[in-house]
C-alpha positions in Angstrom: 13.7 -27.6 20.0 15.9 -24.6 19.5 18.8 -24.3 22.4 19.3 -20.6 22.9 17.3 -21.7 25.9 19.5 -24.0 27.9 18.3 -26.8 30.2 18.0 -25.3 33.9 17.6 -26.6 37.3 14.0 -27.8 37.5 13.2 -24.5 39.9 13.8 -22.7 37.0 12.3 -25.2 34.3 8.8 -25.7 35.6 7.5 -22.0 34.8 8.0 -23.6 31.5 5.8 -26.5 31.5 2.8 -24.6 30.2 4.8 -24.2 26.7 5.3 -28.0 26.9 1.6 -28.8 27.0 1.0 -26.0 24.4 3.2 -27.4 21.9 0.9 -31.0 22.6 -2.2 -28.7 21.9 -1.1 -27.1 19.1 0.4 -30.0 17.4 -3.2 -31.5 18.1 -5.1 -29.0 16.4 -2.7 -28.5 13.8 -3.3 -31.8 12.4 -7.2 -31.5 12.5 -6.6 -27.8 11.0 -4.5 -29.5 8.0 -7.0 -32.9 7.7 -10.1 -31.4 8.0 -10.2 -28.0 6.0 -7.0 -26.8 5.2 -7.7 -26.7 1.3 -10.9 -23.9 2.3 -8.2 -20.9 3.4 -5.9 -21.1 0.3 -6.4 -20.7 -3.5 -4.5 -20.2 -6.6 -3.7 -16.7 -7.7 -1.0 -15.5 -10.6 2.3 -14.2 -8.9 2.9 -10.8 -9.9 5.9 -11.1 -11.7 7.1 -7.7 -11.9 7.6 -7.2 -8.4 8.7 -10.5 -6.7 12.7 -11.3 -6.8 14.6 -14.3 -7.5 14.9 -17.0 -7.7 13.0 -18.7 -10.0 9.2 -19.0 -9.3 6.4 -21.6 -9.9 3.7 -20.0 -12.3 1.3 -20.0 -8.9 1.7 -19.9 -5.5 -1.0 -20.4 -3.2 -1.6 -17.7 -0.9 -2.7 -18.1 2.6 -6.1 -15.9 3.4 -6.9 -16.7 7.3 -7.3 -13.0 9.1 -4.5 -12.5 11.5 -5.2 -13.5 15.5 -6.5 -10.9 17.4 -4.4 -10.9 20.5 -4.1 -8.0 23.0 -1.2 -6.1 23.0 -1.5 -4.1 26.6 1.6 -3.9 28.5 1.5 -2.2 31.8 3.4 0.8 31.8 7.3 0.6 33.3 6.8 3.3 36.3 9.1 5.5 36.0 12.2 5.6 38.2 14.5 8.5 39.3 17.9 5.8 39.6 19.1 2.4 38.8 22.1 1.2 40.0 23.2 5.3 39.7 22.0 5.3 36.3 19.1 7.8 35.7 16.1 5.4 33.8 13.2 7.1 32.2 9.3 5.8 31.8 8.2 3.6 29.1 4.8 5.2 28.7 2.2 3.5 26.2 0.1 5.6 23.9 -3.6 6.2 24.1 -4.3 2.9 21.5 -7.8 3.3 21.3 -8.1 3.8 17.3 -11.4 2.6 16.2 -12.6 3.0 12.2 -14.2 6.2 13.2 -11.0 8.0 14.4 -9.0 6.3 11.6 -11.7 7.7 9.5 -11.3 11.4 10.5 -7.5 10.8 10.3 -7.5 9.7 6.6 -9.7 12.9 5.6 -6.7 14.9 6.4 -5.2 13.6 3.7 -5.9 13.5 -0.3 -6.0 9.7 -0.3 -3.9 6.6 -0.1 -0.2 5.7 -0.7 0.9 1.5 -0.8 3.0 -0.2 -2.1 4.1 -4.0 -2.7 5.7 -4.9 0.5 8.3 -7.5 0.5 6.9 -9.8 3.3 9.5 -12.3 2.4 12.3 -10.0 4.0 13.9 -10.0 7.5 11.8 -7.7 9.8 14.9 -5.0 9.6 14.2 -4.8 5.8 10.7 -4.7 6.1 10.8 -1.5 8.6 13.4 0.3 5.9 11.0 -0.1 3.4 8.1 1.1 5.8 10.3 4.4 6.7 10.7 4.9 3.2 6.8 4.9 2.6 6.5 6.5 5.1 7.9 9.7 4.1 7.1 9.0 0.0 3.2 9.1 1.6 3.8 12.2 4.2 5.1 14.6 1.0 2.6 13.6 -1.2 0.2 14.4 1.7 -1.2 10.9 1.5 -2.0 8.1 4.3 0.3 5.3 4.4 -1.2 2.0 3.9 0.8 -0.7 6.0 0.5 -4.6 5.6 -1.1 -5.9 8.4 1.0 -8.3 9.1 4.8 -9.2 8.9 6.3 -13.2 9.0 8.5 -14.3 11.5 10.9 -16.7 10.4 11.8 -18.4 13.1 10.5 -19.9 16.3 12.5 -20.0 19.8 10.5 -23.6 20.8 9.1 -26.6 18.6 7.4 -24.8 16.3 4.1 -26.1 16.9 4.3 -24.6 20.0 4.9 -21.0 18.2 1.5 -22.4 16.0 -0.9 -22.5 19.1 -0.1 -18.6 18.9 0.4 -17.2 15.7 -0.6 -18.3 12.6 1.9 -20.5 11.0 2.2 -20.9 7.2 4.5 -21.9 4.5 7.0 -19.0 3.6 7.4 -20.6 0.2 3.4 -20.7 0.1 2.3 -17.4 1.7 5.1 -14.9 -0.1 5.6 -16.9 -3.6 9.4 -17.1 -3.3 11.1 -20.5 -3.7 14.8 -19.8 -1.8 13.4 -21.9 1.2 11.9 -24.9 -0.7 15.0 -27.1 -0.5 15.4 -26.2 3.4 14.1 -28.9 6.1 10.6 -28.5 6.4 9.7 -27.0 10.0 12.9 -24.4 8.4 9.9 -23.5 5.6 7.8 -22.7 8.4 6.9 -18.9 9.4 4.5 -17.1 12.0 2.3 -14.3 10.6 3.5 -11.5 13.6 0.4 -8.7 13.6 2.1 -5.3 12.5 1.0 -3.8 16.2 3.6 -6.1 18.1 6.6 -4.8 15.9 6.1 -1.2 15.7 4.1 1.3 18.1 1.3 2.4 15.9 -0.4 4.9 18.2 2.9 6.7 18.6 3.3 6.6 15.1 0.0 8.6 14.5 0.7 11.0 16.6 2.7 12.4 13.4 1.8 10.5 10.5 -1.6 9.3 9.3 -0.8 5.2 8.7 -3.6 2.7 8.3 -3.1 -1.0 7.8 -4.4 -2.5 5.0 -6.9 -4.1 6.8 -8.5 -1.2 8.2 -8.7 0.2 4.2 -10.3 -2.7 3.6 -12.9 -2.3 6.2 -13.6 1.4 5.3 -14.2 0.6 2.2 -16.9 -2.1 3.2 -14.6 -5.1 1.7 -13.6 -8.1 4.1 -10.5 -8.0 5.8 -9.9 -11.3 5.0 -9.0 -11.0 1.4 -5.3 -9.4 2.2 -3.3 -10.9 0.1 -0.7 -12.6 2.0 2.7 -11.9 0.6 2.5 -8.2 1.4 1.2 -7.0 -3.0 -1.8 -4.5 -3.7 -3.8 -6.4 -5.3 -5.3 -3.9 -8.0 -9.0 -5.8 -8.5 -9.9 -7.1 -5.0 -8.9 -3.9 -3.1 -10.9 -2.0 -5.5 -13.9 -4.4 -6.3 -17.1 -3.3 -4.9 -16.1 -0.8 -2.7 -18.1 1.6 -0.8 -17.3 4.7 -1.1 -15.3 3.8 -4.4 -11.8 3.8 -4.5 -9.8 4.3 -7.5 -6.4 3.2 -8.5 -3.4 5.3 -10.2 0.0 2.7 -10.3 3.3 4.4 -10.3 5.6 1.6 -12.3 8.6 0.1 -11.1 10.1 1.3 -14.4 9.3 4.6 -14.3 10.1 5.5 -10.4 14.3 5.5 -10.7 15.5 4.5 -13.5 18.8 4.2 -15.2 20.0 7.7 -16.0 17.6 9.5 -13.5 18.0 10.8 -9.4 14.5 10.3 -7.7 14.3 13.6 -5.6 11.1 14.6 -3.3 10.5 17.5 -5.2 11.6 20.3 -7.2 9.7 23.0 -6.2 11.4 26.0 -5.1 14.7 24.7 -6.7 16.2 26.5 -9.6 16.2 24.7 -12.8 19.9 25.5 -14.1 20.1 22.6 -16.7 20.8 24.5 -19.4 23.9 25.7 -17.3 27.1 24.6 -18.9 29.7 25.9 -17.1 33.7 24.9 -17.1 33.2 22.1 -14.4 30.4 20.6 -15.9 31.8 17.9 -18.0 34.8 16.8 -15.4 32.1 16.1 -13.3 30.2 14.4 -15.7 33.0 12.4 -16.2 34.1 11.7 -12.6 30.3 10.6 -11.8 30.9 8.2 -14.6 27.4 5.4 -13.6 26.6 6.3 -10.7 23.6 8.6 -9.6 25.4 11.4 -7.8 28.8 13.1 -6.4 30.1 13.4 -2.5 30.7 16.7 -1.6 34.2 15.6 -1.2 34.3 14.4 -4.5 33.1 17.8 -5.8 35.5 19.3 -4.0 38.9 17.3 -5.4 37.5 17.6 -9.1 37.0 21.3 -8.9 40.9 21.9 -7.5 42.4 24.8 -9.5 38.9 26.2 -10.4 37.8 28.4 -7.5 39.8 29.6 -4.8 38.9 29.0 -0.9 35.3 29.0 -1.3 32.3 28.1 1.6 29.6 25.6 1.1 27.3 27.8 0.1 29.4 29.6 -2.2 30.5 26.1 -4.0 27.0 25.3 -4.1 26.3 28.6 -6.1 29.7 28.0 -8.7 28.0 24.6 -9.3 24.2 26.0 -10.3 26.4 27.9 -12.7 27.8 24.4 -14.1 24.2 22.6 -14.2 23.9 20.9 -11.0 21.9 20.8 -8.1 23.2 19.9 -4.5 21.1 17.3 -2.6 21.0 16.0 0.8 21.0 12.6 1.9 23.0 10.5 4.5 26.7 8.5 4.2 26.5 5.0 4.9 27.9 3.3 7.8 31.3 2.4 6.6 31.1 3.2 2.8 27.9 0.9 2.4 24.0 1.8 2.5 23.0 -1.5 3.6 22.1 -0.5 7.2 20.1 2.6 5.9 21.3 4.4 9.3 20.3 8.3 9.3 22.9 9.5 11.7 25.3 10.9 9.6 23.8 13.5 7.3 26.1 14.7 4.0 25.6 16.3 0.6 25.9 15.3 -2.5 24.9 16.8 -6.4 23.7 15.6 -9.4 23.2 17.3 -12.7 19.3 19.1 -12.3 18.8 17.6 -15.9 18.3 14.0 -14.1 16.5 15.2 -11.9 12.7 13.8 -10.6 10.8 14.8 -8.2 7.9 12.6 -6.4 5.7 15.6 -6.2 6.2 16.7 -9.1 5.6 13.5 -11.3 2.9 12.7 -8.5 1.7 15.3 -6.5 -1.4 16.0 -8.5 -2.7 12.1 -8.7 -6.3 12.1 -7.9 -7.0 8.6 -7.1 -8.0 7.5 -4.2 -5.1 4.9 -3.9 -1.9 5.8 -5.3 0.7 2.8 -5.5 4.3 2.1 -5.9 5.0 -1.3 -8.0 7.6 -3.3 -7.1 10.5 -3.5 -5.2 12.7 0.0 -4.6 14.5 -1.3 -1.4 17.8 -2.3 -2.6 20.8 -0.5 -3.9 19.1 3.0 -2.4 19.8 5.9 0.2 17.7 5.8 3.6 14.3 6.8 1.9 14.6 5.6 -1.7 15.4 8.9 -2.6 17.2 12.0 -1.9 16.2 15.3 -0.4 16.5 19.0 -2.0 16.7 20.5 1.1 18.7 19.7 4.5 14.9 20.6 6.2 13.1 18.0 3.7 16.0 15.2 5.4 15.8 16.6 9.0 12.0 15.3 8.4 13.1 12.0 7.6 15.8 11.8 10.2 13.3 12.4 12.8 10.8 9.9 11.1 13.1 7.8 11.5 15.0 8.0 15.0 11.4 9.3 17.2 8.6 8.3 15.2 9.2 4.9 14.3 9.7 2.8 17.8 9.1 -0.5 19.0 6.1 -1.0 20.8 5.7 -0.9 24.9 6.3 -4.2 26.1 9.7 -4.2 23.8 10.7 -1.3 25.3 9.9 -2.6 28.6 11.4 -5.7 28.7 14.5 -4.0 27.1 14.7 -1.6 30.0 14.5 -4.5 32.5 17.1 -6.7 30.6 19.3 -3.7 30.9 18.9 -3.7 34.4 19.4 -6.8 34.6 22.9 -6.2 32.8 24.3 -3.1 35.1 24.0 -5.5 38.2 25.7 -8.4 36.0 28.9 -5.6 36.0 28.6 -4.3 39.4 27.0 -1.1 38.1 29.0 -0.5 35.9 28.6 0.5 32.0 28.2 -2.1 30.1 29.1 -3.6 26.9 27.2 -5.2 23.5 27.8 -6.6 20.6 26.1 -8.4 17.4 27.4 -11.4 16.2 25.3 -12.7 13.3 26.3 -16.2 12.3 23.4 -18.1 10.4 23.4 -17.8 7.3 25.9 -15.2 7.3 28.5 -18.0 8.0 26.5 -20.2 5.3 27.1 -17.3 2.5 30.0 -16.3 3.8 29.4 -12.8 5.2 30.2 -13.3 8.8 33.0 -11.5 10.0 34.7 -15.2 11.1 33.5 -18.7 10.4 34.8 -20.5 13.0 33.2 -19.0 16.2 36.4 -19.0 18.2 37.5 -16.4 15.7 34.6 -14.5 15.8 34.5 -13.9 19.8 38.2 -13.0 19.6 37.3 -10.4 17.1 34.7 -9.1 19.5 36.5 -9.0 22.6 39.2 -7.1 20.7 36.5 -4.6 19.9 35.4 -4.6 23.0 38.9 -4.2 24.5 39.1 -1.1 22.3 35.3 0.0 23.5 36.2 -0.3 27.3 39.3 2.5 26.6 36.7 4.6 24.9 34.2 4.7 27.6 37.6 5.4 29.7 38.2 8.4 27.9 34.8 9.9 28.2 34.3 8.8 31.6 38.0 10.9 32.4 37.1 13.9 30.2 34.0 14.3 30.9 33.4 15.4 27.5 30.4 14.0 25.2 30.0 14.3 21.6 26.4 13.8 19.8 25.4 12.5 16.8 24.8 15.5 13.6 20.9 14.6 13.9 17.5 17.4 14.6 16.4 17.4 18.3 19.7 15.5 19.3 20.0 14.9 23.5 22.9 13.6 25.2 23.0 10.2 27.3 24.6 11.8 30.9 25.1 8.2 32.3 27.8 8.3 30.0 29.7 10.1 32.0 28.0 9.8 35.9 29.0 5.3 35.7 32.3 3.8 36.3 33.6 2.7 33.3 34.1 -1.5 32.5 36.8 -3.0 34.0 38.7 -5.4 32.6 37.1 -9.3 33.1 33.8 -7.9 33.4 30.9 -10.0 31.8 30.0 -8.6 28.3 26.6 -9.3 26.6 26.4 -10.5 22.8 23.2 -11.0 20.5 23.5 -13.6 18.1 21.4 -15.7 15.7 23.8 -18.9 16.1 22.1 -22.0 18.0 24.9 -24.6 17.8 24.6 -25.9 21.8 28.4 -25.9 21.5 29.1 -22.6 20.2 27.2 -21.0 22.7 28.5 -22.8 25.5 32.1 -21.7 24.6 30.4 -17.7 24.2 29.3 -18.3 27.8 32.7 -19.6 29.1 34.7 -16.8 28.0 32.3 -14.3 29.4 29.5 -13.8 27.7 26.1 -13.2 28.4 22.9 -14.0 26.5 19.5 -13.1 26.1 18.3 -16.4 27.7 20.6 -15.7 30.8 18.4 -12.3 31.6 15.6 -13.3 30.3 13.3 -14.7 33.6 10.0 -16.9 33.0 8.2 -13.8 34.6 9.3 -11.6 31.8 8.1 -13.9 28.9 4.4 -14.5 30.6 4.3 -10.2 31.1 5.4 -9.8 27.2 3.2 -11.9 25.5 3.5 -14.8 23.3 5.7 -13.2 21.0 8.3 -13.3 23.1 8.5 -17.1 21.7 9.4 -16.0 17.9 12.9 -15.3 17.0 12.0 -12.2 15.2 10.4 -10.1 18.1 13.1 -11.5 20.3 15.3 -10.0 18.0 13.7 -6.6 18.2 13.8 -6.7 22.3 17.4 -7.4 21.9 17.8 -4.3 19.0 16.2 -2.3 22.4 18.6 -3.9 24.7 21.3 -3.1 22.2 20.5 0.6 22.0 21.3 1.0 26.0 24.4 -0.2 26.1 27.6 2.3 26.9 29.6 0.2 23.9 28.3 -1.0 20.8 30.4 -3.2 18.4 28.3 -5.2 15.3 28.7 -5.8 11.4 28.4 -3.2 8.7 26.0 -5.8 6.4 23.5 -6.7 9.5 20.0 -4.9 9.0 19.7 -5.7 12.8 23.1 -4.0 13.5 21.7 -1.1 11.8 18.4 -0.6 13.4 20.1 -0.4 16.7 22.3 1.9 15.6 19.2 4.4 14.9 17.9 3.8 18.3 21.1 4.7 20.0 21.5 8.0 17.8 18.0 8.9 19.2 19.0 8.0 23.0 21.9 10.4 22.7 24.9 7.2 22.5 28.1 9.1 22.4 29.2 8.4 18.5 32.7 7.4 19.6 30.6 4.2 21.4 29.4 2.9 18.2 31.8 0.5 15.9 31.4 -1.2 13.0 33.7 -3.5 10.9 
């Protein structure tokens, strides 16, 4: 039993018995499941052993098959309200979600065809959606429709787990994905809840823009069974091209070939000038200032040309370097140096000699199979998008894919607004403050910020200290600041609320479940996602609400509203947040990470 929900006076328990006789259910049918037919929905396939990481794997792996549980996914629609506690709230509205195959049909035909990939299903959910952005505009420039799993794992569950079984589908990481880094963990810690792909992002919104089908809806237009998706997320190359009706053909863009050593993957390079065989003065100082890696800051540039040119303007720098053989790109900085969080909020340049230069549409662009597919895993080490832009419009796209395209769905977005609520009367109507504290395994590989947790909450509140004389300054000037992105709007809350006083009650997201730690978090004035949460909200949600991962992505929503941020530089949940509160128009100066 996981203890981010605390024991609570039996008024409050009882609303709770139903999960209680659940979990006796589930555990009931879980045994028959595994005792009486278990062996008929899994079989022995190869691993495909040029996409799936390390560490070590077996030569097999069994892959789960079951289709996922169809469970609806209405939420009622959060009216929408002119004040809250002074604070002006807008609607959650949910889109029209009425896509049969017919309509995804005529939505595919606006397209050339397909683009997949092999999805990393063993990933955090975080990692999963960067990869899905990065798809997402790979498939939108090569005018293609983006084939999503149709699933994700959650990892963890907020109750025994077999009570998280009588809802989702629960299955063996190790089993399902082929990766062997949980094998030595305690059993039920192997565990993990196939999540369909509608309760973590809002598809219909989503399509409004982009044209996205999930794999199994390919499947089923192509007359195969939906049942054969493979369950650790990899095209499989003969069973999603066996038999089909109408055929679908295959073209496979290698792992090798997309950015390797020596080369910059670009979207394209049409319209660009091809000035490689320019060798001008600066080219080789830059060559040797960009030593191994892929390209130069504009900063960089800048320093290394001293002497050169006299007071020049961007565009005129950009011209001297087309002289010397290079081509300035566009792309975004990472959040403190590192690319990790794959925010989109901070848009720079950089350049890179045109010679290494390779554009998707250009090596791409003309494929004529029905199904074009990216092998193998581009997530790590890369800018937002696995690749940069060649023109600030090209990355505008992306931003906005990004920050307004690519949102929770309704009920997250509901509950989150509630919880905030909830929050602003916790501080007297008053803005409020967040933070991130990711423990877990972060203390276990020793990435957390502190590992003793008294150290870690002191950090915070010094953060937080900092944050309340920030939202001080704004609330006395009167002055906002926005974030360098397209369509950008400006939170006025920011600057109609009273500011935090001093002692008021702060609200932290964490992965730690040590009874003890969170019991001293508590008593020195924090506040939790199981102190807000009411037994009310988590019937309204649905049963996801029970899996750490979509708990996670209501507190990423929660996150987002509040009038101070503070989280870690390395946390994929950190980042996500970050992009939510660029699109709500968070004053930047509210946002810190160490």
């Amino acid at each position: 039993m996981n203890t981010l929900f605390p024991s609570r006076p039996s008024a409050r328990r009882n609303p709770f018995l139903f999960l209680g006789i659940a979990g006796v259910t589930a555990f009931t049918l879980h045994v028959l499941f595994v005792t009486t037919g278990a062996h008929e929905a899994v079989r022995e396939v190869p691993v495909l052993k040029e996409w799936i990481p390390p560490p070590p794997r077996p030569k097999t792996t069994k892959l789960v098959f079951e289709s996922c549980p169809d469970f609806p996914l209405d939420a009622p629609a959060l009216t929408a309200t002119s004040r809250t506690h002074g604070a002006l709230v807008p609607s959650v509205e949910k889109e029209d979600d009425n896509w049969d195959i017919e309509r995804v049909k005529k939505m595919v035909a606006t397209t050339k065809g397909f683009y997949a990939r092999d999805y990393s299903l063993g990933l955090g959910w975080n990692n999963v959606r960067y990869i899905i952005e990065a798809s997402l505009i790979h498939a939108h420039t090569l005018n293609r429709t983006l084939v999503l799993p149709s699933f994700v794992y959650a990892r963890a569950c907020e109750w025994d787990i077999h009570v998280c079984a009588a809802f989702a589908h629960m299955v063996n990481r190790g089993d399902a994905i082929g990766w062997a880094e949980w094998r030595d963990l305690p059993i039920e810690q192997q565990m993990g809840w196939r999540i369909p792909m509608e309760n973590m992002i809002d598809l219909p919104h989503l399509r409004k823009t982009y044209s996205v089908v999930l794999i199994r809806e390919y499947l089923e237009m192509h007359g195969l069974e939906p049942g054969i998706e493979w369950s650790n997320g990899a095209w499989h190359d003969k069973d999603y091209h066996r038999n089909t009706k109408p055929e679908s053909t295959l073209a496979v863009i290698p792992n090798k070939d997309y950015d390797p050593s020596g080369v910059v993957r670009v979207d394209t390079l049409k319209g660009i000038r091809d000035v490689s065989k320019n060798q001008g003065p600066l080219h080789q100082r830059l060559l040797e200032t960009l030593g191994d890696e892929q390209a130069l800051d504009w900063e960089t540039v800048k320093k290394v040309s001293e002497g050169l040119w006299k007071s020049l303007s961007d565009d005129e720098i950009t011209t001297e370097l087309e002289k010397n053989g290079w081509t300035t790109l566009y792309t975004y900085e990472g959040a403190n140096g590192l690319d990790l969080m794959k925010s989109v909020i901070v848009p720079t340049r950089q350049v890179a000699p045109y010679s290494r230069l390779k554009g998707l549409v250009d090596d791409y662009g003309d494929s004529s199979e029905t199904v074009l597919v990216l092998r193998g895993e581009t997530h790590l080490r890369r800018k937002p998008g696995a690749l940069r832009f060649t023109t600030p419009t090209a990355r505008d796209s992306f931003t906005r894919a990004v920050l307004y395209s690519m949102r929770p769905p309704a009920n997250v977005r509901k509950l989150a607004q509630v919880l905030h609520d909830r929050m602003m009367q916790r501080v007297g109507g008053r803005m409020w403050m967040a933070a991130h504290m990711r423990r877990g395994d972060f203390v276990r590989l020793g990435w957390a910020m502190e590992a003793k947790i008294e150290d870690h909450l002191a950090r915070v509140k010094d953060r937080l200290d900092k944050g309340r004389q920030v939202l001080q300054t704004i609330s006395t000037t009167k002055e906002l600041q926005k974030y360098d992105v397209p369509d950008s709007r400006t939170d006025i809350n920011q600057v109609r609320l009273e500011p935090p006083r001093s002692g008021d009650k702060f609200y932290i997201a964490t992965d730690e479940r040590d009874p003890k730690a969170l019991k001293y978090l508590r008593d020195h004035g924090a506040i939790l996602i199981s102190d807000l949460l009411e037994p009310a909200d988590m019937r309204e949600f649905d049963w996801g609400i029970m899996l750490t991962d979509v708990l996670a992505l209501v507190e990423q929503s929660l996150m987002s509203k509040a009038y101070f941020f503070y989280a870690h530089a390395l946390s994929s949940v950190a980042g996500g947040a970050l992009n939510l509160r660029a699109a709500r128009g968070v004053d930047p100066r509210a946002t810190v990470f160490d």
